[in-house]
C-alpha positions in Angstrom: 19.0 17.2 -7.0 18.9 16.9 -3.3 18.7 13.9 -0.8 14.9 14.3 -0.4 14.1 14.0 -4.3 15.8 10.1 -3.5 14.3 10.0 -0.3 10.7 10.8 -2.2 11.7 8.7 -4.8 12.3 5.4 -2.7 9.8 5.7 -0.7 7.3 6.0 -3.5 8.6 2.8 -5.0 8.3 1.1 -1.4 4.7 2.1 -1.8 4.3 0.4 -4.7 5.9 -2.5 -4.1 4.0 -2.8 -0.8 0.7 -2.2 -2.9 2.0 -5.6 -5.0 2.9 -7.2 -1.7 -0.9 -6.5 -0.5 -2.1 -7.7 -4.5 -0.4 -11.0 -3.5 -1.4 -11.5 -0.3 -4.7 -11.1 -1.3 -5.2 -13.5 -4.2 -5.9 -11.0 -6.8 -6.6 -12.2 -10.0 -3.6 -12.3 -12.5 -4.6 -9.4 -15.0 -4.8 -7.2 -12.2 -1.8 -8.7 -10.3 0.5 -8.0 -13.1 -0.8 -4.2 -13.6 0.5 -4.0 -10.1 3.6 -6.0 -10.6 4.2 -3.5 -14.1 3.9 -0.3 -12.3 6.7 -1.5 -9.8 9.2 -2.2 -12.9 7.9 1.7 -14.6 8.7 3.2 -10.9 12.3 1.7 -10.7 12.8 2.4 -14.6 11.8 5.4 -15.3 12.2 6.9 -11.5 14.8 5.7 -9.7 17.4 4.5 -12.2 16.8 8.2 -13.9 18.5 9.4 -10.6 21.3 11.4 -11.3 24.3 9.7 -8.6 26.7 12.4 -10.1 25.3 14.8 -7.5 26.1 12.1 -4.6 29.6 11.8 -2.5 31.2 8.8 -4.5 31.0 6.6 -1.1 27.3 7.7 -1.1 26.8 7.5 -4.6 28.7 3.9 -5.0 26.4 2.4 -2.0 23.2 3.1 -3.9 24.4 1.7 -6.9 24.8 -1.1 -5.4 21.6 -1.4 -4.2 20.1 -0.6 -7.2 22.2 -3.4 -8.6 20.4 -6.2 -6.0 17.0 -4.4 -6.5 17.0 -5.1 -10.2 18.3 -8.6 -10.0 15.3 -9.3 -7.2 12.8 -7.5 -10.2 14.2 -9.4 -12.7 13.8 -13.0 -10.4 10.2 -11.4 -9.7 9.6 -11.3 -13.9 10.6 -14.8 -14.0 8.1 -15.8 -11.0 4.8 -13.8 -12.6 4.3 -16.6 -15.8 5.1 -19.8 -13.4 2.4 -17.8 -11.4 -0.1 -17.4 -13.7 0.9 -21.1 -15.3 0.1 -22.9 -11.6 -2.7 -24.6 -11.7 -2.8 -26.5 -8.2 -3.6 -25.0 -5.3 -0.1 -26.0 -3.8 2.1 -25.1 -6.4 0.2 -21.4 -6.3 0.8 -21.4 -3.0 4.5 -22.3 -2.7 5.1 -19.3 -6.2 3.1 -16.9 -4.0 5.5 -17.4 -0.9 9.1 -17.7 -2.9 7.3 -14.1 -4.7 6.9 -12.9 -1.3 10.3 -13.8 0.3 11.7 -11.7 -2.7 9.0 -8.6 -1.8 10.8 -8.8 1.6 14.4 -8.5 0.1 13.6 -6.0 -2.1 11.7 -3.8 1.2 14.8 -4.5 2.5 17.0 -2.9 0.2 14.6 -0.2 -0.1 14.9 1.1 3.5 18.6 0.7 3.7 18.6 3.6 1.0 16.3 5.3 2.8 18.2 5.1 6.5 21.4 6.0 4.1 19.5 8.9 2.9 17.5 10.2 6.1 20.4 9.1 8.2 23.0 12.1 6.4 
């Protein structure tokens, strides 16, 4: 597999995790919030983590795993947040969920594009 099936890859879950990004932003209702929120888990499930690193230099191939690593524990903090989302009933407490939820978005954009510059920058 070559550099620019990752490179697609990444940037495909970037796009969706911006898209869930915009869904917060935006005050979409829960039930269609969370269809955002599940496609961003399917992409890094069932696309990413089905990357084969075996093809990768082990330096390479080490530095994505651990980014993978801090992108699933950022999903997995992001799980947690969605049912004290959807259990917040005043307009402060939304409010503050919505804006830890985003600081985690921006971490896990983060991570994203340091693959990407690892990737694009070989």
């Amino acid at each position: 597999m070559s550099t620019q099936s990752y490179i697609e890859e990444y940037r495909g879950f970037r796009e969706a995790v911006l898209g869930f990004q915009g869904r917060l932003g935006d005050r979409t209702p829960f039930p269609e919030l969370q269809s955002s929120w599940r496609r961003v888990q399917e992409i890094f499930q069932e696309q990413l983590l089905a990357l084969p690193d075996g093809e990768l230099e082990p330096e390479m191939a080490a530095k994505v795993q651990s980014f993978q690593t801090e992108i699933n524990k950022q999903l997995r903090l992001l799980s947690t947040d969605m049912p004290f989302l959807q259990a917040a009933r005043q307009a402060e407490t939304v409010a503050r969920r919505r804006e830890q939820m985003g600081d985690r978005i921006q971490l896990l954009l983060r991570y994203c594009d340091a693959v990407l510059e690892l990737f694009e920058g070989n």
